[in-house]
N, C-alpha and C positions, 0 to 999 in steps of 0.2 A: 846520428851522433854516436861516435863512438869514443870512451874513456880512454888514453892512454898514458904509459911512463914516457918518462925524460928519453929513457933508452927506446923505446919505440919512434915516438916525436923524432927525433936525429936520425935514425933509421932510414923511417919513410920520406922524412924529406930529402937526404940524400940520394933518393930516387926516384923521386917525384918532379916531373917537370913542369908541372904546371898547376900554378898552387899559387897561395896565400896566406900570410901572419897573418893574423889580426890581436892586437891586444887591445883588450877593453876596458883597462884601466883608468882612472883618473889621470888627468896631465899632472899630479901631483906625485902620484905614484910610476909614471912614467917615467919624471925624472932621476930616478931610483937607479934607471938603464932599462933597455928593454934589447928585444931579441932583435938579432942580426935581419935587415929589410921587411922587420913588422909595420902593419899598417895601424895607424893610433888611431881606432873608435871608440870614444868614453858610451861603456854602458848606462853611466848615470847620467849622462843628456840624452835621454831618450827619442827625442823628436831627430838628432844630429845621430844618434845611433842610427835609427832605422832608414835617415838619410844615406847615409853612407853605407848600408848594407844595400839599398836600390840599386849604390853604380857598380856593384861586386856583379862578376861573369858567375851564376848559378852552377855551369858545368864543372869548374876547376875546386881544387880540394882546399878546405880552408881548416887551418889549422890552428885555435884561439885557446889565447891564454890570458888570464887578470893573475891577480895578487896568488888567492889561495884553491883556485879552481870549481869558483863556486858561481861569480859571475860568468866565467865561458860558460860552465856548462849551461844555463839557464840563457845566452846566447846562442849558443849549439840550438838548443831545441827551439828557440825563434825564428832563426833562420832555414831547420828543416822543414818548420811550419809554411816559409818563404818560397823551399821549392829547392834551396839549395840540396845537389846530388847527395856530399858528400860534407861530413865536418868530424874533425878530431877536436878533443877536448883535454890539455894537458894538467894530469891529475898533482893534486899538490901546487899549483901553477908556478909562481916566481918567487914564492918563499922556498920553496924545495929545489929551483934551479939550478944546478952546478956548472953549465955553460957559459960561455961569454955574454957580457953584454956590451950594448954600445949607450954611451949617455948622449943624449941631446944635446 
């Protein structure tokens, strides 16, 4: 896992082909807006967390973010546990956002 800015996160994904959001927020918090083609795993169902971290491709880079960057990270490191190669962790997460969002 590794910690990054907003300005890194846009970076890497702009050239990264193959990849994956994840936001782990609550569907209550989701509906707030979330990032452009993130995939919505609530950290707090747990048993539906680690389901949906199963059908995730291990090789490609995953890039997660919740509310204040505290749940990613703490999913970052579940998921290296998992086997996944690669994970970014966006610091500050979506109270610090300045990018677009899309609402539900």
């Amino acid at each position: 896992m590794e910690n990054i800015t907003e300005e890194k996160w846009v970076q890497l994904i702009e050239t990264d082909e193959h990849f994956t959001i994840l936001d782990v927020r609550t569907p209550r918090e989701c509906a707030e807006g979330i990032q452009k083609d993130a995939l919505i795993l609530n950290f707090m169902d747990s048993k539906a967390f680690i389901d949906g971290l199963s059908s995730l491709d291990k090789t490609k880079t995953h890039y997660v973010y919740c509310r204040s960057g505290n749940r990613s990270s703490q999913a970052c490191m579940i998921m290296d546990q998992m086997g996944f190669e690669k994970t970014y962790n966006l610091l500050g997460g979506m109270i610090n956002w300045k990018g677009d969002k899309v609402y539900p």
